[in-house]
Z-matrix of the N, CA and C atoms (Angstrom, degrees):
N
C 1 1.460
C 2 1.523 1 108.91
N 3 1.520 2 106.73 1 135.34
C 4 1.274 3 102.83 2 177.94
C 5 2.312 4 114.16 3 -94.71
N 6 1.718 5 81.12 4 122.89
C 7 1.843 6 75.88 5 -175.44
C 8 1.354 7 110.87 6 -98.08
N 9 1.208 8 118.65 7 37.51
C 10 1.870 9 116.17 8 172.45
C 11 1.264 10 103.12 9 -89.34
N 12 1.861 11 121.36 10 -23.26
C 13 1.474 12 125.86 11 178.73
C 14 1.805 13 119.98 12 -57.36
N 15 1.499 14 94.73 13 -41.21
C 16 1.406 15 109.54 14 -167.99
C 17 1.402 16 95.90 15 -68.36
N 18 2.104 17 95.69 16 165.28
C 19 1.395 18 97.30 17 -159.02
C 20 1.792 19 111.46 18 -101.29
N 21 1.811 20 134.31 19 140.64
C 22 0.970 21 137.49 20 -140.28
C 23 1.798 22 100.83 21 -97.54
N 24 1.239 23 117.05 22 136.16
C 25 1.099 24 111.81 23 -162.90
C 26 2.084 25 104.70 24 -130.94
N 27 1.003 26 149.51 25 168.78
C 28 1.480 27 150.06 26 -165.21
C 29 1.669 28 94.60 27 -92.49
N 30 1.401 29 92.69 28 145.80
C 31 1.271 30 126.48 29 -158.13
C 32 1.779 31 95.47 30 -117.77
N 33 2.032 32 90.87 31 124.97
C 34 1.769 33 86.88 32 166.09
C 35 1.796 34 97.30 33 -120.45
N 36 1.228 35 113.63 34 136.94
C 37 1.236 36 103.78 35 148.85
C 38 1.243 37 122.10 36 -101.76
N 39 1.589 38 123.34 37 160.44
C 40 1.356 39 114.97 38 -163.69
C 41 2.089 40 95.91 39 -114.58
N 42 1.461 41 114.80 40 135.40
C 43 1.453 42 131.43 41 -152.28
C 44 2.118 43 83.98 42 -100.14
N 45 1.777 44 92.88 43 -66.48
C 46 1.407 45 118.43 44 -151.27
C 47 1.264 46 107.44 45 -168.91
N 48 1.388 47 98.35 46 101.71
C 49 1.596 48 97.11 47 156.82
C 50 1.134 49 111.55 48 -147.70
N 51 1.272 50 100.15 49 160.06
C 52 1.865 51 115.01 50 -162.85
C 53 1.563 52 101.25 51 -76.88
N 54 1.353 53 134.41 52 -57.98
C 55 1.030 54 154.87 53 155.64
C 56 1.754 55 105.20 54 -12.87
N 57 0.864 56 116.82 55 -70.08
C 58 1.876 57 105.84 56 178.48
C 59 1.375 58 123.24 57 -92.31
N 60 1.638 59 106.84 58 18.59
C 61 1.531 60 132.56 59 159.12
C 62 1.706 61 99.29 60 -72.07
N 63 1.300 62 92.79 61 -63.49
C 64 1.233 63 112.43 62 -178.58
C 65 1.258 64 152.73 63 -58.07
N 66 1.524 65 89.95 64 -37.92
C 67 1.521 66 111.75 65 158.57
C 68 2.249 67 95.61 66 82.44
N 69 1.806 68 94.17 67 41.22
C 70 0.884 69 93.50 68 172.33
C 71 1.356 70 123.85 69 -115.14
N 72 1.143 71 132.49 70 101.11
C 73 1.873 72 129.35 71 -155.89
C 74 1.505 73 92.69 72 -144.39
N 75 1.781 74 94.37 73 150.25
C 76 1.603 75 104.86 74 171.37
C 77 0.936 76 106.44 75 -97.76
N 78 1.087 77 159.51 76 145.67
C 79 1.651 78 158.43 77 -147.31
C 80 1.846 79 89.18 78 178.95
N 81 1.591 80 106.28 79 164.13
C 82 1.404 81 135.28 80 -176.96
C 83 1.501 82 115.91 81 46.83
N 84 1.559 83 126.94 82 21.77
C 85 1.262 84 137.80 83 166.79
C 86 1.598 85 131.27 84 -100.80
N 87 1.010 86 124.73 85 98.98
C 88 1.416 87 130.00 86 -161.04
C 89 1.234 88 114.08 87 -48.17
N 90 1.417 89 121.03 88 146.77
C 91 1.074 90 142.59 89 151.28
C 92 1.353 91 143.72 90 -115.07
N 93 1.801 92 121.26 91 117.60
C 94 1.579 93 98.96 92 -160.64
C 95 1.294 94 102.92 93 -106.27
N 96 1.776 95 117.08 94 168.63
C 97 1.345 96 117.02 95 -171.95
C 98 1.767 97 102.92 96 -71.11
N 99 1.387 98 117.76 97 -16.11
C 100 1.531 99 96.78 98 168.79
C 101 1.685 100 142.28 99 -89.96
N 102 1.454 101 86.32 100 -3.85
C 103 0.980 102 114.39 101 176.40
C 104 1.662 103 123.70 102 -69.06
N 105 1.368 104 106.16 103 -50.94
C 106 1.171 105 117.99 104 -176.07
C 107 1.699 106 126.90 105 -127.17
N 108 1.311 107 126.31 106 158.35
C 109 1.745 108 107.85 107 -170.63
C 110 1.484 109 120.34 108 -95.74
N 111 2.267 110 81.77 109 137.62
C 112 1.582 111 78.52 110 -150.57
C 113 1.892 112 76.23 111 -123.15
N 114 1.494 113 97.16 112 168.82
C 115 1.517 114 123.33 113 163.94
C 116 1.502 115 128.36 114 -71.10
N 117 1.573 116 141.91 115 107.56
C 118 0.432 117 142.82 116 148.25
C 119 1.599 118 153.97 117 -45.44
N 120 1.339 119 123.13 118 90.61
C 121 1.735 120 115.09 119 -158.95
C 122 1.775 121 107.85 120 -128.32
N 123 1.260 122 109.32 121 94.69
C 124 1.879 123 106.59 122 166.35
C 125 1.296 124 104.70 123 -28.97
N 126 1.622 125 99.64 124 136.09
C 127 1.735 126 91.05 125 157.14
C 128 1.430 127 109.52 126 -108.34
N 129 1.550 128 110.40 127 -167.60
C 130 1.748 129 113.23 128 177.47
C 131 1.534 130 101.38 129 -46.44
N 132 1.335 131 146.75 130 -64.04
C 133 0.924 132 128.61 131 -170.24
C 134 1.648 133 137.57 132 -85.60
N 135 2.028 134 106.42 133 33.00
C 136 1.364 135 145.54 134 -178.27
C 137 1.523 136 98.13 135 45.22
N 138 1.056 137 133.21 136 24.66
C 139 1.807 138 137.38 137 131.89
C 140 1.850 139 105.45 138 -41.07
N 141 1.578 140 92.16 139 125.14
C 142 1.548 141 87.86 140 173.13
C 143 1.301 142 113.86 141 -105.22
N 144 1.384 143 119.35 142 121.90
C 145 1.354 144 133.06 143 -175.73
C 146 1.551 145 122.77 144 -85.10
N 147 1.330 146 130.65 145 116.85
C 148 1.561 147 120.57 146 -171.75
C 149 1.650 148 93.74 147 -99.36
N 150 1.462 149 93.89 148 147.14
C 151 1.397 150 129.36 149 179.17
C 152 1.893 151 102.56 150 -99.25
N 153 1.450 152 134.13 151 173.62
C 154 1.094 153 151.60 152 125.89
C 155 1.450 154 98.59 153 -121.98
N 156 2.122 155 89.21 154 124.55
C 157 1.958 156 81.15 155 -172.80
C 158 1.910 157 85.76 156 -115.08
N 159 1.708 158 103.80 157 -178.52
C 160 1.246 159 88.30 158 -179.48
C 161 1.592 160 128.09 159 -95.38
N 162 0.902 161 148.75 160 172.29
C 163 1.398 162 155.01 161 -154.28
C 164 1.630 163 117.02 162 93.55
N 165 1.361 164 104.36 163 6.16
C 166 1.759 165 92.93 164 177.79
C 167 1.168 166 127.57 165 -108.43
N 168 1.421 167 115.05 166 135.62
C 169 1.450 168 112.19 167 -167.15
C 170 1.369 169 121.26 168 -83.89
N 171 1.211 170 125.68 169 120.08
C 172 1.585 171 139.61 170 151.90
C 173 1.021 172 140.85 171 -122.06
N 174 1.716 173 129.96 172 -168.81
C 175 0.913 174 125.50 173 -140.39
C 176 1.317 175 105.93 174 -167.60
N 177 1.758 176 114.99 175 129.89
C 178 1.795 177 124.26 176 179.27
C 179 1.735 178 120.15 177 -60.12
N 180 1.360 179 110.81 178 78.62
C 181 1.344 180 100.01 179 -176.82
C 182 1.562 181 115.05 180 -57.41
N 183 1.484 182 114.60 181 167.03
C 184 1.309 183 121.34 182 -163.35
C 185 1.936 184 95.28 183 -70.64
N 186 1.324 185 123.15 184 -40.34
C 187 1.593 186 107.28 185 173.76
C 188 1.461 187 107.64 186 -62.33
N 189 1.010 188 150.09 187 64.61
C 190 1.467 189 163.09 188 178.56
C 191 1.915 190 97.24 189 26.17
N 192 1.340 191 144.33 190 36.61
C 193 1.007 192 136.74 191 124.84
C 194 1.247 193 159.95 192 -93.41
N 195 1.203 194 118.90 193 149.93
C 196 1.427 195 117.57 194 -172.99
C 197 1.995 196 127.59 195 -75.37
N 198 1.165 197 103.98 196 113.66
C 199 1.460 198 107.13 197 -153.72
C 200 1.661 199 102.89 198 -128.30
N 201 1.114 200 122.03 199 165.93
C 202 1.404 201 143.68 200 176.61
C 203 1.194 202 90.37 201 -45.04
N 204 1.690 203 133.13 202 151.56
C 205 1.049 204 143.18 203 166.96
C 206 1.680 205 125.34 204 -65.00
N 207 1.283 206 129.78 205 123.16
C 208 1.156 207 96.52 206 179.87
C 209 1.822 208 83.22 207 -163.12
N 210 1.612 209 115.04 208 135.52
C 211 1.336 210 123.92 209 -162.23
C 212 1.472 211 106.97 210 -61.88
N 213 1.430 212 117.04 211 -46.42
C 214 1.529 213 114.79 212 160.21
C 215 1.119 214 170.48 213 -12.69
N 216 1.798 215 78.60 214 -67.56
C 217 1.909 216 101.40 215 166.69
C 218 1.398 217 101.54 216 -118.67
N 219 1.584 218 131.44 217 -12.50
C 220 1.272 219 82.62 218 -175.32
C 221 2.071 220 93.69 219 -129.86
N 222 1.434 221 112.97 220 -154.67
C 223 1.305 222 124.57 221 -146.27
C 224 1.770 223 86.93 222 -116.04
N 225 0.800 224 141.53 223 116.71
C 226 2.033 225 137.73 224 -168.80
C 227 1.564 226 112.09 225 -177.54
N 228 1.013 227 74.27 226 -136.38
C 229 1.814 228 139.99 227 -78.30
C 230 1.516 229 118.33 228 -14.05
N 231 1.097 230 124.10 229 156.22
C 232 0.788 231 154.48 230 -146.66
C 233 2.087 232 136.27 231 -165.87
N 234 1.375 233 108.90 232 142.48
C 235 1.474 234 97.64 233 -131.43
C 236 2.120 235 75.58 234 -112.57
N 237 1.276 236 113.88 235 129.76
C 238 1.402 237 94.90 236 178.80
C 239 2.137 238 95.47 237 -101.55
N 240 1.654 239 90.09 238 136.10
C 241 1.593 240 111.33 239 -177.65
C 242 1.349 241 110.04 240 -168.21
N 243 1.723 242 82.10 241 92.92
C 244 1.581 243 91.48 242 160.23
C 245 1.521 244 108.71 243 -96.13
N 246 1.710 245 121.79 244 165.02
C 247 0.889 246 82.19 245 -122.58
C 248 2.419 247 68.24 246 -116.67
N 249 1.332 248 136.54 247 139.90
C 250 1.259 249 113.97 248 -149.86
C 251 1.426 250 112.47 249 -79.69
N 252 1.772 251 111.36 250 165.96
C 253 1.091 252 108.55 251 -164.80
C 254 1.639 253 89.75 252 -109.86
N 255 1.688 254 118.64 253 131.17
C 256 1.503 255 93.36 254 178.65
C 257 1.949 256 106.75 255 -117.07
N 258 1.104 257 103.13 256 138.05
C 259 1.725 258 112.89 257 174.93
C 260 1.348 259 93.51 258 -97.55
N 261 0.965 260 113.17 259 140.96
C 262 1.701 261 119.44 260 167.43
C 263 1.521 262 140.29 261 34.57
N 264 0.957 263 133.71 262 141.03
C 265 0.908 264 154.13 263 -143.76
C 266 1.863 265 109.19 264 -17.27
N 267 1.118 266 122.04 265 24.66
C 268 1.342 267 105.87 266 -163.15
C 269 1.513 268 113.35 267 -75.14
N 270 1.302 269 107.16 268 140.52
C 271 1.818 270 109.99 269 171.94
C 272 1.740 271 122.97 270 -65.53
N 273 1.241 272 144.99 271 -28.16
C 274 0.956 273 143.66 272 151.99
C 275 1.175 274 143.35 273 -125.02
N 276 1.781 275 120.09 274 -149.10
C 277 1.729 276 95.43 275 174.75
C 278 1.284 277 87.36 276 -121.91
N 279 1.105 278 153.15 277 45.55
C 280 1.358 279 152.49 278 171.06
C 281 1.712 280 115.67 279 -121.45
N 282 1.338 281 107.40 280 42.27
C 283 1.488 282 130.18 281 160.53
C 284 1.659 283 126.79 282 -140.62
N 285 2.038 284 86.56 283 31.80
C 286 1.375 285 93.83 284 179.16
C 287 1.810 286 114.29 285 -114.60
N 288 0.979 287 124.51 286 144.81
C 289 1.607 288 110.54 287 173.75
C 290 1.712 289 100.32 288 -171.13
N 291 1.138 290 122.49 289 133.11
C 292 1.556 291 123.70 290 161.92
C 293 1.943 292 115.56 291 -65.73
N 294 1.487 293 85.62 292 133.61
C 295 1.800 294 89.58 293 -160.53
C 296 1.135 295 82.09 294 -102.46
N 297 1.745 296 124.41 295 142.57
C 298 1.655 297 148.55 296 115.48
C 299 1.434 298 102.38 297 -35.78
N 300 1.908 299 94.78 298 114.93
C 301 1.574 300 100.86 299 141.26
C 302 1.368 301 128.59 300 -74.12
N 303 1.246 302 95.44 301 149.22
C 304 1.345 303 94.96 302 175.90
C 305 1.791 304 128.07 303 -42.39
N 306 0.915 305 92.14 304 -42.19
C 307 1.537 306 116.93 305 -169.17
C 308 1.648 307 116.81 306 178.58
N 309 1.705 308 92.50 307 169.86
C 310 1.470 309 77.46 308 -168.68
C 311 2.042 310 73.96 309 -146.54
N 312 1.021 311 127.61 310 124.12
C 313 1.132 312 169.41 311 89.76
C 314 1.470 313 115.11 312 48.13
N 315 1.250 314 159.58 313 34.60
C 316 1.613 315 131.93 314 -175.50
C 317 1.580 316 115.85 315 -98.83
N 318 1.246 317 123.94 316 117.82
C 319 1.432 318 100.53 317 -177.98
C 320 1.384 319 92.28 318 87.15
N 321 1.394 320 80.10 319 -147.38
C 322 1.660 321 116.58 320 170.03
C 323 1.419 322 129.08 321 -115.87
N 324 1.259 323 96.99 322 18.02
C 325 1.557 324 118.19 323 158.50
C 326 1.230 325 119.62 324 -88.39
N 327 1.034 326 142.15 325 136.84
C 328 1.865 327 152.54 326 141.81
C 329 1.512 328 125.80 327 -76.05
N 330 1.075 329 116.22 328 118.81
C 331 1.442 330 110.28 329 -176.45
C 332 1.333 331 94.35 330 -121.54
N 333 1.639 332 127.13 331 171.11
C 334 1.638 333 140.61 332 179.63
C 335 1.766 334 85.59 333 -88.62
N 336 1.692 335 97.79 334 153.50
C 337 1.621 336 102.34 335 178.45
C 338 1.692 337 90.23 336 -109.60
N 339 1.314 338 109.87 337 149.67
C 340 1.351 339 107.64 338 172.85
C 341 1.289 340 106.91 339 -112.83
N 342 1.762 341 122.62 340 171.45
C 343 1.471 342 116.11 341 167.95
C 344 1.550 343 102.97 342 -119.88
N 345 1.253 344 114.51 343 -163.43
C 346 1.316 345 114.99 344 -161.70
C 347 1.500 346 108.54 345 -171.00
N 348 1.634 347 86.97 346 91.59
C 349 1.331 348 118.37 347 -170.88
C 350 1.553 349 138.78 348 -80.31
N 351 1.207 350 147.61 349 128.12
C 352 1.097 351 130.67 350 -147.77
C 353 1.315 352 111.73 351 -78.96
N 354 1.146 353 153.92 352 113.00
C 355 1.248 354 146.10 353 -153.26
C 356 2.166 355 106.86 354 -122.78
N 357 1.323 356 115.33 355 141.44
C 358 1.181 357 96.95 356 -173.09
C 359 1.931 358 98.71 357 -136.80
N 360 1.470 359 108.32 358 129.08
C 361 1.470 360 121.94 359 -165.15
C 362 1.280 361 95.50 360 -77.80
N 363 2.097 362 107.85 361 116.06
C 364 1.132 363 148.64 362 177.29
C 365 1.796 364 94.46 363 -51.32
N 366 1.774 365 130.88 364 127.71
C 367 0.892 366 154.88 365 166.02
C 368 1.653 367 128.35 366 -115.38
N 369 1.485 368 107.82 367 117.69
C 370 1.972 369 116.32 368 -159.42
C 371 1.999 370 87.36 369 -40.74
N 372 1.679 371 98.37 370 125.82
C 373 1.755 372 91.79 371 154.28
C 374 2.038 373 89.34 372 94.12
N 375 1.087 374 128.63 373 12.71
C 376 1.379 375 115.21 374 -178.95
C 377 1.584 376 93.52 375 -116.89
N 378 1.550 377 89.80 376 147.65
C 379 1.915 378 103.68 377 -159.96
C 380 0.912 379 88.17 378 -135.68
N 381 1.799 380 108.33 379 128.32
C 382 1.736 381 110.70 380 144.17
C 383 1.715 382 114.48 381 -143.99
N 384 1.334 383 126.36 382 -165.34
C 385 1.316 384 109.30 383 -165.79
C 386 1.537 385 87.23 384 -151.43
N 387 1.541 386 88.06 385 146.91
C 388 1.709 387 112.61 386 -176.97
C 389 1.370 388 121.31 387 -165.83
N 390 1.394 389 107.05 388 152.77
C 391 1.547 390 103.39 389 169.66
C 392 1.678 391 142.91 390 -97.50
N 393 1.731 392 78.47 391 21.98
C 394 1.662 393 110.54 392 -163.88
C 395 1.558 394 86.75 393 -84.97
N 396 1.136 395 117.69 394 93.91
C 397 1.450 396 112.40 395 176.40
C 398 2.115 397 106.71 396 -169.31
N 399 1.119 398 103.29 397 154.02
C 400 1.713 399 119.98 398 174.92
C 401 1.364 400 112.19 399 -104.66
N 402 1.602 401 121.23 400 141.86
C 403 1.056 402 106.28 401 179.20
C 404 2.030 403 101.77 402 123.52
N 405 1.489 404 89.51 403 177.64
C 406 1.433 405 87.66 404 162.00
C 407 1.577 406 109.75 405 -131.55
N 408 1.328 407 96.91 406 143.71
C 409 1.964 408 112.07 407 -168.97
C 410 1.455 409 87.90 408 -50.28
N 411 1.447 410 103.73 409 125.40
C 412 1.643 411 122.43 410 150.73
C 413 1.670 412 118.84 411 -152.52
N 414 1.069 413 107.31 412 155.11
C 415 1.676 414 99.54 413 155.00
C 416 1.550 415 117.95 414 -68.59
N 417 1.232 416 93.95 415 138.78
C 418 1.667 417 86.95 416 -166.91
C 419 1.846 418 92.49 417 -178.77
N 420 1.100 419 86.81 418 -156.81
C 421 1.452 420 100.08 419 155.35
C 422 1.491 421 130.34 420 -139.22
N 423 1.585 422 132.34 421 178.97
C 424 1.570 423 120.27 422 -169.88
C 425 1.563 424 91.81 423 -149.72
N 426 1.253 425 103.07 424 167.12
C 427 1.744 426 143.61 425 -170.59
C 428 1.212 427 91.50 426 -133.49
N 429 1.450 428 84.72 427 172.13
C 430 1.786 429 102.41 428 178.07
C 431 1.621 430 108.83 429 -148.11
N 432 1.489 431 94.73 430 125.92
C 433 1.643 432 120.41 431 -163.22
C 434 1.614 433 105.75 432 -129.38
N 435 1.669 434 91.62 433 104.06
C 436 1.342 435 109.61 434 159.28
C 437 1.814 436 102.08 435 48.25
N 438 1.462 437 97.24 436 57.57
C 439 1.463 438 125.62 437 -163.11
C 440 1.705 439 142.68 438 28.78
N 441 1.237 440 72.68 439 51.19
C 442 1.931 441 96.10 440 173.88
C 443 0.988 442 128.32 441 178.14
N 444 1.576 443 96.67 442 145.35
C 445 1.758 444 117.15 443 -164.13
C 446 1.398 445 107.38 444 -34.61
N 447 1.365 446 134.53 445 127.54
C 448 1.423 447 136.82 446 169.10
C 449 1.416 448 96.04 447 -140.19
N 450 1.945 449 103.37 448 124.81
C 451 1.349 450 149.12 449 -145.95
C 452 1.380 451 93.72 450 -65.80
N 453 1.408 452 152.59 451 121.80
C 454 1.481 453 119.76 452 146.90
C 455 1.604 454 116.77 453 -117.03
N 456 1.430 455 111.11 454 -169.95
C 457 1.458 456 107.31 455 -149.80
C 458 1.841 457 90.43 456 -95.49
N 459 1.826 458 97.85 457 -34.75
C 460 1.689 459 96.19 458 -161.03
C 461 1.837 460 81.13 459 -136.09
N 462 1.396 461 97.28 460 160.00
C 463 1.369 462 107.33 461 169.54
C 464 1.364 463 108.83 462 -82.75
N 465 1.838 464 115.43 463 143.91
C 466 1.360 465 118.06 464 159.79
C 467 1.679 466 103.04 465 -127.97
N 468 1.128 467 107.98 466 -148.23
C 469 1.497 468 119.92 467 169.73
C 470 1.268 469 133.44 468 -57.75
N 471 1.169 470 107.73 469 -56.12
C 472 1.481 471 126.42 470 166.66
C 473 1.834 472 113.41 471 -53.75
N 474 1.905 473 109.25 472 -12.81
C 475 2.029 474 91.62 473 -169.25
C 476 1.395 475 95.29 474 -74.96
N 477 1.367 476 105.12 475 158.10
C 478 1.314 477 125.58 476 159.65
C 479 1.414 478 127.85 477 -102.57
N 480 1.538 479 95.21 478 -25.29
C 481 1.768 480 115.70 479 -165.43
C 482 1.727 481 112.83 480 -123.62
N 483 1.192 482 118.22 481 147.37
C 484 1.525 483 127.82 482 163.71
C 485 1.969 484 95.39 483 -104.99
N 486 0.544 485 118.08 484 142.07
C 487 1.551 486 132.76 485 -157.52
C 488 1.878 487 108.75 486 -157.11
N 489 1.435 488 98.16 487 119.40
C 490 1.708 489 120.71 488 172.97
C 491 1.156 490 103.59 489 -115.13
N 492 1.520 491 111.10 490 141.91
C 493 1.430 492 117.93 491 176.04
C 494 1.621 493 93.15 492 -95.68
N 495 1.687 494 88.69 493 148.12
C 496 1.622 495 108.68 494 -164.99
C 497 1.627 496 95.66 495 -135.72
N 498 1.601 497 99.26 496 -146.29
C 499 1.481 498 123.93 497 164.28
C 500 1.649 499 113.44 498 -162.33
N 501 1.280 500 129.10 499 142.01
C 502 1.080 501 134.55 500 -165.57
C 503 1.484 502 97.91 501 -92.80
N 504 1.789 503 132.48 502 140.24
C 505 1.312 504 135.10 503 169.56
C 506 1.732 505 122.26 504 0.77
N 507 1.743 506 98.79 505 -67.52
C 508 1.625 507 103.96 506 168.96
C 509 1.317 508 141.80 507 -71.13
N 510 1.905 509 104.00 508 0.48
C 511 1.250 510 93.53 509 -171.36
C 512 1.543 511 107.87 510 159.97
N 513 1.459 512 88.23 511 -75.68
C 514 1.567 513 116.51 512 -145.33
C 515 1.505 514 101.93 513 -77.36
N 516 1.573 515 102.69 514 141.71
C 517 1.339 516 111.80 515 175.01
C 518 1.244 517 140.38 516 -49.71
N 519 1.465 518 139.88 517 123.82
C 520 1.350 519 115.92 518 -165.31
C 521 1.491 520 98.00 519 -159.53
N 522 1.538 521 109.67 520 -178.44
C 523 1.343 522 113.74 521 -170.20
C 524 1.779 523 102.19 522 -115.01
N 525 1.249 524 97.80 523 152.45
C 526 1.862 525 106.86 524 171.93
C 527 1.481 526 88.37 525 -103.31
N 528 1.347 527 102.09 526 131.78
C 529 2.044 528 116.75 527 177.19
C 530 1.288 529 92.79 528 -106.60
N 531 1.450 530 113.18 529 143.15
C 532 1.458 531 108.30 530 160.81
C 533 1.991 532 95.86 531 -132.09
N 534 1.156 533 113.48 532 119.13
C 535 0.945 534 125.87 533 -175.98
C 536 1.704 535 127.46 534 -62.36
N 537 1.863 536 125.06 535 75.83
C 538 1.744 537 145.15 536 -150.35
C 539 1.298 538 96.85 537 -88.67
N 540 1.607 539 131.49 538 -43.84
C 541 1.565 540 105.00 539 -171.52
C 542 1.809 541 115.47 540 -79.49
């Protein structure tokens, strides 16, 4: 099978984190595609399919879901990385992402399907690197907007991250996070 067809999704590598020292992860808590930011990909039959890929940060809102990060409403931050499963021959890890069904059906009702993503609670001094990010790669620092790293020039209130521009194994441009608030 050829996998250059399949569709390419953001890449985390993991540096340091306290969290899978620890064996500390939120797992079995839903997440819906409106809730949180997801990837967009047509399929063959130009249906647009949302992804949650990994590198985005969120957060356990108080109705027991998993939502875009935001200091306010929810309980975080938090880095979502599951972690991929590979069958065959594939060349990297950037053809992994949990897909939204479309829907899910009862009756004659429709409800949104959620997935339920592994999420792991962000610790002062924990580093990892990805290309799940807005902005353009610099050293600098980043915030997080409507769940993802966004680049900035100077720190204010809102950073979460000290951030080096790097490159991930295959290539592609990306940032080293080191996790300051």
């Amino acid at each position: 099978m050829n996998y250059e067809f399949l569709p390419k999704f953001k890449v985390v590598e993991v540096n340091n984190l306290t969290a899978l020292r620890a064996g500390h992860v939120l797992a079995q808590f839903p997440a819906y595609a409106t809730d949180v930011a997801v990837a967009s990909i047509n399929n063959s039959e130009g249906q647009a399919v949302k992804f949650l890929q990994n590198g985005n940060i969120v957060g356990l809102a108080s109705d027991g879901k998993i939502k875009n990060y935001e200091a306010a409403t929810t309980a975080g931050p938090m880095l979502v990385f599951t972690e991929e499963l590979t069958y065959g021959p594939q060349d990297g890890l950037d053809q992994f992402a949990e897909q939204f069904d479309l829907v899910v059906v009862v009756g004659e009702a429709t409800y949104p399907n959620p997935v339920y993503p592994r999420c792991l609670p962000l610790y002062t001094g924990d580093t990892f690197t990805t290309n799940n990010f807005s902005g353009v790669a610099a050293n600098g620092y980043a915030k997080v907007v409507n769940g993802v790293i966004t680049v900035q020039v100077a720190a204010d209130s809102d950073t979460l991250f000290k951030v080096t521009k790097t490159k991930l194994p295959a290539g592609q441009v990306a940032l080293e996070c080191t996790y300051i608030k």
